[in-house]
N, C-alpha and C positions, 0 to 999 in steps of 0.2 A: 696537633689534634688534641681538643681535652679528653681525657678518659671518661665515660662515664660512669667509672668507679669512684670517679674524683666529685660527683655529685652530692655525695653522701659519705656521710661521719657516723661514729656511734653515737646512736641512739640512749637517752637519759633522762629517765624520769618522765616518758612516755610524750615527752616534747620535742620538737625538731623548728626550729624557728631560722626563715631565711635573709642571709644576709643582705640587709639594705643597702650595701656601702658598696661601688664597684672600680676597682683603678685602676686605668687603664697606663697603655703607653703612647705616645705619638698620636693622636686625633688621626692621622693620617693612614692609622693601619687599617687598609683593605678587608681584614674579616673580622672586625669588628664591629657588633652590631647592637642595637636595642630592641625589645621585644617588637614586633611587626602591629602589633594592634594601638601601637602609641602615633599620637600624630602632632608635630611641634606647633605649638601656638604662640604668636609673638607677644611678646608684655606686654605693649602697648593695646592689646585685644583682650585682655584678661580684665573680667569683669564679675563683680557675684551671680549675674545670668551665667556664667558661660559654663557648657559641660565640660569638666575639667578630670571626667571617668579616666578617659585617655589620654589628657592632656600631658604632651612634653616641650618642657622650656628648656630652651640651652642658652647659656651666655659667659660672659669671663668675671672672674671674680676680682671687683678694686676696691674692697673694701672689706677686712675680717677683724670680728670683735671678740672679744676672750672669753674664753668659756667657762660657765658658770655652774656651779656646781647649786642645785636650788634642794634634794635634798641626796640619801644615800643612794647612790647608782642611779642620779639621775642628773641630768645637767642639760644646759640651754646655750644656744651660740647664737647669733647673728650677724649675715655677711650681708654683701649689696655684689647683688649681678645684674651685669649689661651686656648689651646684646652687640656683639663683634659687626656683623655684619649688616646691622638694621639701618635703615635711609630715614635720617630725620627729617628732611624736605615733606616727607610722606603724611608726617602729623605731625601736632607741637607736642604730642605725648612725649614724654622723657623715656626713652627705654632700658631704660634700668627699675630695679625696685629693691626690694628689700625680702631678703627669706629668714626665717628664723627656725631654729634647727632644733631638735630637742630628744632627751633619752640618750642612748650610745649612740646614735648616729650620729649627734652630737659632735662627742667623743671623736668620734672616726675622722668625722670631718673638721676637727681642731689639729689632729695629728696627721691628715694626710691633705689637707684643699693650702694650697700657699696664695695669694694674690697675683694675679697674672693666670690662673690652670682656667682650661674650658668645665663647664660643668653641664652637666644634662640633668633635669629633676623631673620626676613622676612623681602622680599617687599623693598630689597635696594638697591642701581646702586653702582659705584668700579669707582674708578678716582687714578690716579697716587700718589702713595704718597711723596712729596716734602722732608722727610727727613729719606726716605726708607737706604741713604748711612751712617746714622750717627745711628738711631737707632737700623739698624739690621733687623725690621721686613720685613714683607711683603712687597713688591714693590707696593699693592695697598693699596685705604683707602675703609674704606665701609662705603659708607653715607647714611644716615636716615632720611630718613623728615617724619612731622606725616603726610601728606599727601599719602605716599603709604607703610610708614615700618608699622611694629607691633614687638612688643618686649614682650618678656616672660621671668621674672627673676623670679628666687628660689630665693626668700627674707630669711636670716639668719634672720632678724627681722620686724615682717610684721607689727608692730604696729609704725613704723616710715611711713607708706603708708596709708593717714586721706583720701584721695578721693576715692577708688574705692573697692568694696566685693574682699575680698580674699581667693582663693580656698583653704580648708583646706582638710587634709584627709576624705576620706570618700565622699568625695562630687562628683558629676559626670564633665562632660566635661563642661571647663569652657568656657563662648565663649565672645565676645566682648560685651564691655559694653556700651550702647549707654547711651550720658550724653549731657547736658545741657551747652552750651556756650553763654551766654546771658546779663552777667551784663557788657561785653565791647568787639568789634569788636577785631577780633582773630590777624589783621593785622592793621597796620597803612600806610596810602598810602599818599606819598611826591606829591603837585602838583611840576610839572616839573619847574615853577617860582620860587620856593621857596628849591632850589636842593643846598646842602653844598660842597664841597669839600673834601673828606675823608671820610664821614657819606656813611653808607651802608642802603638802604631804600629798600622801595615797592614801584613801581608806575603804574599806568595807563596811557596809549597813543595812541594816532591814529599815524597808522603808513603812513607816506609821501612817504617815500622812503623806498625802501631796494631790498638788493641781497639777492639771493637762496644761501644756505651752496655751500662753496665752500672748498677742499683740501691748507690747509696754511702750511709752509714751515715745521711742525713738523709734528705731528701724527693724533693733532685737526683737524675738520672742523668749520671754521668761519663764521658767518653770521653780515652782514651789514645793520644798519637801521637806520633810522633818523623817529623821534614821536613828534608829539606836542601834547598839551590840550588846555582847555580854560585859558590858562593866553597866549595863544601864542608864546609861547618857541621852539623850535627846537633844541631835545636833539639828537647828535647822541648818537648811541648803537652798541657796539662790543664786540660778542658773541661768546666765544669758545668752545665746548664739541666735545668728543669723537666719540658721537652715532648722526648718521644724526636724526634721530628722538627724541632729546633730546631738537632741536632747533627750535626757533616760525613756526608756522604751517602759516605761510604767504599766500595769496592767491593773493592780490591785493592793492593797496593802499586804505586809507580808512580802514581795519582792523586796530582791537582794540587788543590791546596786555595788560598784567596784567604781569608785574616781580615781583616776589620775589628775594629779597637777591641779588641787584646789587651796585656797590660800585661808590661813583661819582667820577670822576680823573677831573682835570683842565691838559686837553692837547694843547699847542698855545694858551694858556688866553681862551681857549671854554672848557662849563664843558659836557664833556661826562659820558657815563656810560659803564659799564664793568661786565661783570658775575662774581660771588665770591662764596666761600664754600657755597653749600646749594642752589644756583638756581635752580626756575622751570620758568615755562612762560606759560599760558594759552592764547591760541585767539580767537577775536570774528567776526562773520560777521559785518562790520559797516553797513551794508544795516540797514535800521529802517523795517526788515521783519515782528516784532510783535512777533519772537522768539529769548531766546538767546541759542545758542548751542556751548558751550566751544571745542577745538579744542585741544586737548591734548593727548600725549602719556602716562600721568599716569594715572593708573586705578582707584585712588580716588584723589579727590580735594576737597580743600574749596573751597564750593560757597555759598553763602548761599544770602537773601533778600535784605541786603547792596551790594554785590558785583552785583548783579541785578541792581540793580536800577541806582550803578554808570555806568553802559554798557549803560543800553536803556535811560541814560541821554547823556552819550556821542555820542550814535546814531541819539537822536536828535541834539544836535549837531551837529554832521556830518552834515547831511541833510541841515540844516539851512545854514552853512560856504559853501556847494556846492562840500564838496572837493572830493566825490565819482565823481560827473561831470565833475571837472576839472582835476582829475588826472586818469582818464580810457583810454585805448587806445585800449580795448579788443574790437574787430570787430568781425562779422563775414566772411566767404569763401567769401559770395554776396555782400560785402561792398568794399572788397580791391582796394586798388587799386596804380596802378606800384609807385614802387620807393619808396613805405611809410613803414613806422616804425611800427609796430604793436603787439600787444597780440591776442594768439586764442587759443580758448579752443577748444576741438576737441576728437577727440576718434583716437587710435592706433590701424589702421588695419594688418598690416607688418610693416618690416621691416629688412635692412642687411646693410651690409658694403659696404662701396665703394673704400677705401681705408685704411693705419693706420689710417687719421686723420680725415676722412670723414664719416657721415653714411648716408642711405635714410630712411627716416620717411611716412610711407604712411597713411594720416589721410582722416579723412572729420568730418563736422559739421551737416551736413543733408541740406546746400545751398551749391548750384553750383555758382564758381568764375567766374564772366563776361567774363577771359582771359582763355585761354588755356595752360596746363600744360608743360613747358616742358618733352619728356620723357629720363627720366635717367636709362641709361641698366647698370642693375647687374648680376651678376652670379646667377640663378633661385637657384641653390643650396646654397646657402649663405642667402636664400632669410626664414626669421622666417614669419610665415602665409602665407595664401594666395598670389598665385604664380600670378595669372591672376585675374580680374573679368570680368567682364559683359563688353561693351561697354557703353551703359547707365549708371552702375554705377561708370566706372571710371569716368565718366565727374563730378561728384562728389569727387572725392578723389583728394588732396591736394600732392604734391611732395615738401617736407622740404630736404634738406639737413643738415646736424648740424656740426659741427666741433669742432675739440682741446679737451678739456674737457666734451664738451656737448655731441661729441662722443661715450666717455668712457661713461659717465654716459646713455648714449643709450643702451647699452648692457644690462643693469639692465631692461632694458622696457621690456611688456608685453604685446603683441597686445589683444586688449581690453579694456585696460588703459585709464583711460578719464584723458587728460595731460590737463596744459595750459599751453604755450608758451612764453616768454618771449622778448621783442624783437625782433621780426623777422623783416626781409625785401625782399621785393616781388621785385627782381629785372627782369627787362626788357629783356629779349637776341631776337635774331632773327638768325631765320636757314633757310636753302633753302630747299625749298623741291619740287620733280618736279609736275609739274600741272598735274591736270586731264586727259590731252587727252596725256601728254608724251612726249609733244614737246620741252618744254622748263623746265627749275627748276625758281622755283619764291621764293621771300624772303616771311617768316611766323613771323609773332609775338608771342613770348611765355612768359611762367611767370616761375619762378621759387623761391621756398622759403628760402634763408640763413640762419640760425641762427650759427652767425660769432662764432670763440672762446673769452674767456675771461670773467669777470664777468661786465662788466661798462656797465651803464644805465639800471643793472636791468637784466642783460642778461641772461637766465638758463633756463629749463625745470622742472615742478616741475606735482606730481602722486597727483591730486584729490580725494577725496575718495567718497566713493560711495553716502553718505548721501550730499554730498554738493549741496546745492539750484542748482548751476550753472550744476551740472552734471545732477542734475533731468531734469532741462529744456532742457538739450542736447540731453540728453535719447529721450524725447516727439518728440523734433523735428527729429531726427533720425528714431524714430518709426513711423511718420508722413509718413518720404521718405520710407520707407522698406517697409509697408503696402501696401496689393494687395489694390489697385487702385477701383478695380471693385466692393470692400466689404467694402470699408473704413466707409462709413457709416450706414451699415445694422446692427449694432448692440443695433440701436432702433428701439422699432416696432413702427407701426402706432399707436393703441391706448395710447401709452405715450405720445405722442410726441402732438398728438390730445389733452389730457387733459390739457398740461401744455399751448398749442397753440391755439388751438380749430380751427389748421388749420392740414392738412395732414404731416406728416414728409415722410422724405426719405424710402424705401424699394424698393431693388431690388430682392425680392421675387415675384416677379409680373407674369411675363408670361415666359414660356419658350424661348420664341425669347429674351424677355429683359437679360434672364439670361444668352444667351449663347452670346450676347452680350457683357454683363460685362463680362463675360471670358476672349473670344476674347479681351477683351483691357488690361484684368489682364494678356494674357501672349504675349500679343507683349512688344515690348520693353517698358521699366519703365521710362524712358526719354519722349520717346513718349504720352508715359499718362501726364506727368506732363508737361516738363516746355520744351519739343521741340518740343511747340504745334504752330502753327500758329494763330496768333489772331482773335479773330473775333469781332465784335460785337452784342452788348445784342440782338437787332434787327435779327439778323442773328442766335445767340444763340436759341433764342424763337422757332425758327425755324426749330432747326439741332433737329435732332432723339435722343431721351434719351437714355441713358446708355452709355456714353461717357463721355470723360474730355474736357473740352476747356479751352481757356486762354482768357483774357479779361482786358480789362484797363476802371477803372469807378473810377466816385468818389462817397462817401457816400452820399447818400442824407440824409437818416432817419437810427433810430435801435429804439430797443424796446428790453426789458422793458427799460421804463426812470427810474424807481427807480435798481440801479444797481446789492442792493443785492438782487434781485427778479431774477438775472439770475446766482444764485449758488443755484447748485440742487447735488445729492447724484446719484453715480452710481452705479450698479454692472454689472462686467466684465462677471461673470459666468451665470446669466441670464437674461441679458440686461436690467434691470427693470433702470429704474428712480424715483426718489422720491424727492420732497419737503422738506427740512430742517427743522426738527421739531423746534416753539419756545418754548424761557424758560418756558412757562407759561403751555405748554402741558407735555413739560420734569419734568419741577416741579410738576406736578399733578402725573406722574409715580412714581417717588420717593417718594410723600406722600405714594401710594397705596401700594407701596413695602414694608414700615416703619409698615402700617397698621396689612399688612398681614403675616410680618415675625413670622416664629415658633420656638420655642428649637429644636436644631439639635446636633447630636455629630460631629464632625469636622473629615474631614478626617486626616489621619497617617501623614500626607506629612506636616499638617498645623503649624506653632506656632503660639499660639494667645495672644494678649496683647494689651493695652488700650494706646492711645495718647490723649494729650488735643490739642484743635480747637486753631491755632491765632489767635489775633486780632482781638474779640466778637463784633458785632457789637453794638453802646453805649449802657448800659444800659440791655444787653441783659447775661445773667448767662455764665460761661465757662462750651464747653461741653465736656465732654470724651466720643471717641469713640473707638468701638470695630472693632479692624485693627487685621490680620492675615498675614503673610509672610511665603514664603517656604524654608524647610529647607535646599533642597538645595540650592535656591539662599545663605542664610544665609552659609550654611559648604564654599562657592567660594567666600565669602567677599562681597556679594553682598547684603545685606539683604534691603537695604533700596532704591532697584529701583524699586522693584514691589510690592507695598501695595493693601491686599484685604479688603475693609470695609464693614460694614453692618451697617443699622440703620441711615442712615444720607441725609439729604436734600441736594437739587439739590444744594443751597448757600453753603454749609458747603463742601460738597466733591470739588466747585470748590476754595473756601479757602484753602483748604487743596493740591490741585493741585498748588499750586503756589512756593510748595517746595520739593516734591517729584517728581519722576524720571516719575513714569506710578502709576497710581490709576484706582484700577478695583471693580465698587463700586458693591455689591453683596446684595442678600435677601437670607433668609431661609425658609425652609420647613420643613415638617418632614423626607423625602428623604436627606435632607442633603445643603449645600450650594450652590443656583443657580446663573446665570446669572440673572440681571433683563431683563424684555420686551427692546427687540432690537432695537425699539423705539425708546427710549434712545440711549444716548452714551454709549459703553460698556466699554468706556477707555480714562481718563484724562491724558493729561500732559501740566502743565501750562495751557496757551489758545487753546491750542488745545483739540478736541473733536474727539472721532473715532466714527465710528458707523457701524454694522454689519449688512447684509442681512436676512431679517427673511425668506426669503423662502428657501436659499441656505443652512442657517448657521445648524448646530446639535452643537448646544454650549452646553457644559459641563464644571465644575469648577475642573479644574484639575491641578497635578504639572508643572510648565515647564521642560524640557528635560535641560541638563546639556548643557551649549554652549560653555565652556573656559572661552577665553577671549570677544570673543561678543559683542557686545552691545546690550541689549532688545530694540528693534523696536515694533512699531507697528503690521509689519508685523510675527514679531515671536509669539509675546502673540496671534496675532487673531487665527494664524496656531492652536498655542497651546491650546487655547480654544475652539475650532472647531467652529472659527466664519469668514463668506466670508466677510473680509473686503469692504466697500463701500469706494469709490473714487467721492473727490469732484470735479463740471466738472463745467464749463460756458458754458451755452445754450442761445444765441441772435440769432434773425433775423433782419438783413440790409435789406435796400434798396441801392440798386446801379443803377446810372446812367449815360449814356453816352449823344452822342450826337444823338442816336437813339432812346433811350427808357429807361426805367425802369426795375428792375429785384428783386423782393425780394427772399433772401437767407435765409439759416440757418446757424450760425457758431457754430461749438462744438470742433469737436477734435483737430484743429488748432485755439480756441481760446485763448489757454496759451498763443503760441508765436507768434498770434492776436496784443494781447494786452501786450505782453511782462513782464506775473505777474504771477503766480502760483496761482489756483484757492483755493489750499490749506490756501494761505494766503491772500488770499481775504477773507474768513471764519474766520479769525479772525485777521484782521489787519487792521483799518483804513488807514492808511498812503498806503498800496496796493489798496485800493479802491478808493482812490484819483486817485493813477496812473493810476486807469483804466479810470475815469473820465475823468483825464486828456491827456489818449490816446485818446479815444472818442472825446474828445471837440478838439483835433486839426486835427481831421480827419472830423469831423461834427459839427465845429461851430454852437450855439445857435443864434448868432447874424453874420452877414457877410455875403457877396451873394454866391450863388452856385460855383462860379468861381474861387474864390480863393480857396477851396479846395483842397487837392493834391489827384492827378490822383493815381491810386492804380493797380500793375499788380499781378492779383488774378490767380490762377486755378480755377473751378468749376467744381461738378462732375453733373450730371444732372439725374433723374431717376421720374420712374413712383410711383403713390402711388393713395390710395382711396380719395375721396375729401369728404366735410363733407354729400355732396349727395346721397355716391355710384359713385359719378364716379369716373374713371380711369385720374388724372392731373400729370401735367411736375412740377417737384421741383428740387431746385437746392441747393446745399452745397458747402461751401467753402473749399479745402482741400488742402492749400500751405499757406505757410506766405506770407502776404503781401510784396510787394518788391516799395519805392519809387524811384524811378529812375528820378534823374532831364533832363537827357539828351534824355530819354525818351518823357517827360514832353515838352519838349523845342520842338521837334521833331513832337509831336504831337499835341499839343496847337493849 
């Protein structure tokens, strides 16, 4: 019987990486098994259609080539397997083919696969085989990397395999072996100054330049990029593979890219780089957000505490050379303006054809463009979503037209789709159209958005996905515009808002006039509420009847709190409570009391349980070993090391241990069995990040997760899964605003993210966001400099009644639109 103590090793360096390599004994032993979600596919079937997620190949190995060592700790092998039992009557397919092995698996499989053993392979991609016409075999190669294969050989001699337990008869199902890679980093990484000519490397870089995958004159698709580091170099990169998703997950300039296994060429006396047997490509946000979150199509990677630290070094970097500010050109709708070049991220509401080479795009961002859309008439039938909207909400939606390539690759869209754009340009036209009363036609100004054919300057469309910071923030402010008007605020009551203020907040629960009020303005038009509002002034505002919106131009005078992390507070959506961010020193005092009061429990069915040691002991202080638990399903889907459940350990120690695993969900015991600790607490670490649950919402229970595929664990899945109401962290300030008539203090909350243009999530744990809040603040509200130089700010405000600290019934106001600067405004009104 394996131990499940024997699952797990110490832990180092906040990495835990599972062994790809499995040897067995005798093919013939009865409890020996492979994971149950693999399903064998014969060679002769194996084709670049084929879904090969699950795919497992077995065959015998007659053919093993010597392994190559291509650079430090990395090497390449390639053998030919055939299939024992396949019937070639059945097709003239040859079934055999060719695999090629690469990294320590490599390794593994030079020292332990002989000619003659059976082999089973998972987890590996198919690429063309360059001498499919001379050898006979298979037209494909099947390559391996220990990053996403696993290999299961029947060893004829299992005492030539010194590293890892080997399943003998009699023993039950063998399963991956978690092991120790510690005495030297798994990859060696070339700075880009010090790049050879011929030598195949690893590198890291920030990328300056690049194009989206485009269709090259074979069967590839290409991508184009230019990277430097800090020695200042400027390497191009040209990247070929089959699968669009095989190639860097680019977002913007300023992403950090990580190659494996690229080859250097000296092209015109410049040394470039090129993909070779065995590429992968990982990327990162260059924003210094205070996360790193790898961007890749394979389901497992090295990452481990070195590969950390080289990202959030080169992130400061970024930061420091500027090159995120210098090379952005992402606007939004409210910004554009005629004739300019641009990027937009955006959301797909429809969309159809206009011609072969032509399609229409119909997006928005949640701001309305200064200029007026041209409109372009299609065939309603032709038309994918939504045929018509609202009045009010088209003045929001965007008309893209896209051409040539960009086109075709339209067809593939998805209304709903959060895209960004790639060079567009908002050109100018003018049409007639006849005036108002019908006497005459008058010329009109419109806009309209290009994105031309071709790939130069970057030019392409490319699919967001849903975790991406920039689509979070687009969501917000989408949800900002969509949001009834009339309720946008009511989802804090009075006494919260009172404790945290100890002035009155917003509610429109007040009087039945107030409410049918806010109605009334929730269902006239949505434009009207917002921003096709006629202005007024604060003076004038003071004055007008609450439960309305109005529009207003002030500049900041004051805010509060001046300590900044004093306006990140915890929400819940489900029953509008607010809460205070608990500190270390109260969370630490939970975890003592947890540690205290844990009892023997028997674990449930679903559990495996097994002991890790702590990193990097603070000096002088003992190594400790803790008791960690995983689910077996995550474990049967390859996933065992994203979601760890620990008991026994201090607030310091789970958040050391959070610096290398995926989600830690730290736990106590009872005699009922293994609980949640007090909600209190975070109920869920990942790196710097903290979750924390609703206790009056939550029914949390310690249970298995539900099987997801391929998934990713999120936050929001484990809390589902744990019966916990995730809390959302939110910025709560109150301004002063002022004109040339008066004063007006506000509240801002649910338009404070795109306020201050920072995700409240990482203000919670990011310095370098808290800066930027700062430093939105201080150029809105200088510390030092007269009222005057301030820029004028064009706000919405919604206005509404509420209790004041006396009992009485007062006028309060909330900000509910992004800020919009407008210099010609400015100039206008000065």
């Amino acid at each position: 019987m394996v131990d499940p103590l024997s699952l797990f090793s110490s832990y180092v360096s906040g990495y835990i990486s599972i062994m790809p390599f499995h040897a067995l004994v005798d093919g013939a032993s009865p409890g020996v098994q492979v994971p149950p979600h693999l399903t064998r596919i014969p060679i002769n079937l194996i084709s670049t259609s084929s879904d090969l997620a699950n795919a497992l190949v077995k065959g015998k190995v007659v053919r093993k080539g010597p392994l190559v060592s291509v650079a430090p700790n990395d090497f390449i092998l390639k053998a030919v397997v055939q299939e024992e039992d396949s019937q070639p009557h059945i097709s003239t397919q040859i079934p055999a083919i060719n695999i090629v092995v690469f990294g320590e698996l490599a390794r593994d499989f030079s020292q332990c696969v002989s000619p003659g053993d059976v082999v089973m392979a998972s987890g590996f991609t198919v690429s063309k085989s360059p001498t499919a016409s001379k050898d006979k075999l298979h037209h494909l190669n099947l390559l391996l990397s220990e990053e996403d294969a696993n290999i299961y050989c029947f060893c004829q001699n299992p005492s030539i395999y010194p590293r890892s337990a080997v399943a003998r008869k009699g023993s039950c199902t063998v399963s991956a072996q978690i092991v120790n890679r510690t005495k030297a980093p798994r990859y060696t990484y070339t700075p880009l100054g010090d790049l050879k000519a011929g030598s195949v490397v690893n590198v890291y870089g920030v990328v300056v330049f690049f194009k989206q995958p485009f269709k090259s004159h074979g069967t590839d698709f290409c991508s184009s990029l230019k990277i430097t580091d800090k020695s200042n170099h400027n390497i191009g990169c040209t990247i070929f593979c089959e699968k669009l998703e095989e190639h860097p997950k680019i977002f913007q300039n300023g992403d950090i890219v990580r190659m494996h296994r690229v080859k250097v060429q000296l092209f015109n006396n410049t040394i470039t780089l090129v993909n070779t047997f065995g590429f992968s490509v990982v990327t990162f946000d260059g924003k210094p957000s205070g996360s790193v979150e790898p961007r890749t199509s394979s389901r497992t990677i090295h990452f481990d505490e070195e590969d950390r630290r080289r990202v959030e070094e080169l992130q400061t970097w970024i930061s420091s050379q500027n090159i995120l500010l210098s090379s952005t050109s992402s606007v939004s709708l409210s910004a554009v303006q005629p004739k300019a070049y641009f990027d937009l991220t955006c959301q797909l509401l429809a969309k159809a054809p206009v011609d072969s080479t032509c399609s229409l795009l119909r997006v928005w961002d949640g701001t309305r463009c200064p200029n007026t859309f041209l409109k372009v008439d299609v065939d309603p039938n032709d038309v994918e979503g939504p045929t018509t909207f609202s009045r009010e909400k088209e003045s929001f939606i965007a008309s893209v037209l896209v051409y040539d390539n960009h086109s075709e690759f339209a067809k593939q869209l998805k209304p709903g789709a959060f895209l960004r754009i790639y060079n567009l340009r908002a050109i100018p036209v003018t049409s007639k159209e006849c005036s108002v009363t019908g006497s005459h036609s008058e010329e009109v100004e419109h806009i309209v958005f290009h994105l031309h054919g071709g790939t130069s300057y970057g030019r392409g469309i490319r699919v967001l996905p849903e975790n991406s910071p920039d689509v979070q923030m687009l969501k917000r402010a989408i949800a900002f515009l969509t949001d009834d008007v009339g309720n946008c605020a009511s989802e804090l009551n009075d006494s919260e808002l009172l404790e945290v203020w100890s002035t009155p907040p917003e509610s429109l629960d007040d009087e039945a006039g107030e409410r049918s009020t806010s109605k009334k303005c929730s269902s006239t038009a949505e434009g009207s509420c917002r921003l096709q509002l006629q202005r007024v002034t604060l003076s004038e505002l003071k004055q007008s009847r609450p439960g309305q919106v109005y529009r207003v131009r002030a500049q900041l005078r004051s805010y509060e709190p001046s300590k900044l992390h004093q306006a990140l507070k915890l929400f819940c959506s489900k029953c509008s409570s607010i809460q205070e961010i608990p500190d270390d020193e109260w969370v630490a005092s939970i975890f003592s009391e947890a540690c205290k009061n844990s009892e023997d429990c028997s674990l449930p069915p679903w559990a495996l349980s097994g002991s890790i040691t702590l990193p990097l002991p603070p000096s002088g202080a003992p190594q400790r070993t803790l008791r960690v638990h995983l689910s077996t399903q995550l474990k049967t889907e390859g996933k065992a090391n994203e979601l760890l459940f620990i008991t026994g350990t201090t607030l310091e120690e789970t958040c050391r241990l959070a610096t290398g695993y995926n989600n830690i969900v730290p736990l106590t015991s009872s005699k009922s069995g293994l609980v949640l600790m007090d909600l209190s607490a975070p109920f869920l670490f990942r790196g710097p990040r903290r979750f924390y649950g609703c206790k009056q919402c939550s029914e949390a229970t310690v249970r298995e997760l539900p099987s997801r595929g391929d998934k990713l664990l999120d936050e929001k899945i484990i809390a589902e899964a744990l019966g916990v109401q995730l809390l959302q962290f939110v910025l709560l300030m109150k301004l002063q605003l002022q004109d040339a008539t008066d004063t007006l203090d506000v509240f801002l909350w649910k338009h404070a993210e795109v306020f201050l243009g920072v995700s409240a999530e990482d203000v919670a744990i990011s310095q370098r966001a808290q800066n930027c809040v700062h430093e939105t603040l201080e150029s809105l509200c200088p510390t030092e400099g007269t009222l005057g130089l301030r820029p004028w700010l064009d706000l919405t405000l919604l206005s509404y009644r509420g209790e004041g600290e006396e009992g009485q019934m007062q006028t309060y106001y909330q900000i509910c639109s992004s800020p919009s600067q407008d210099p010609y405004l400015q100039s206008q009104d000065a």
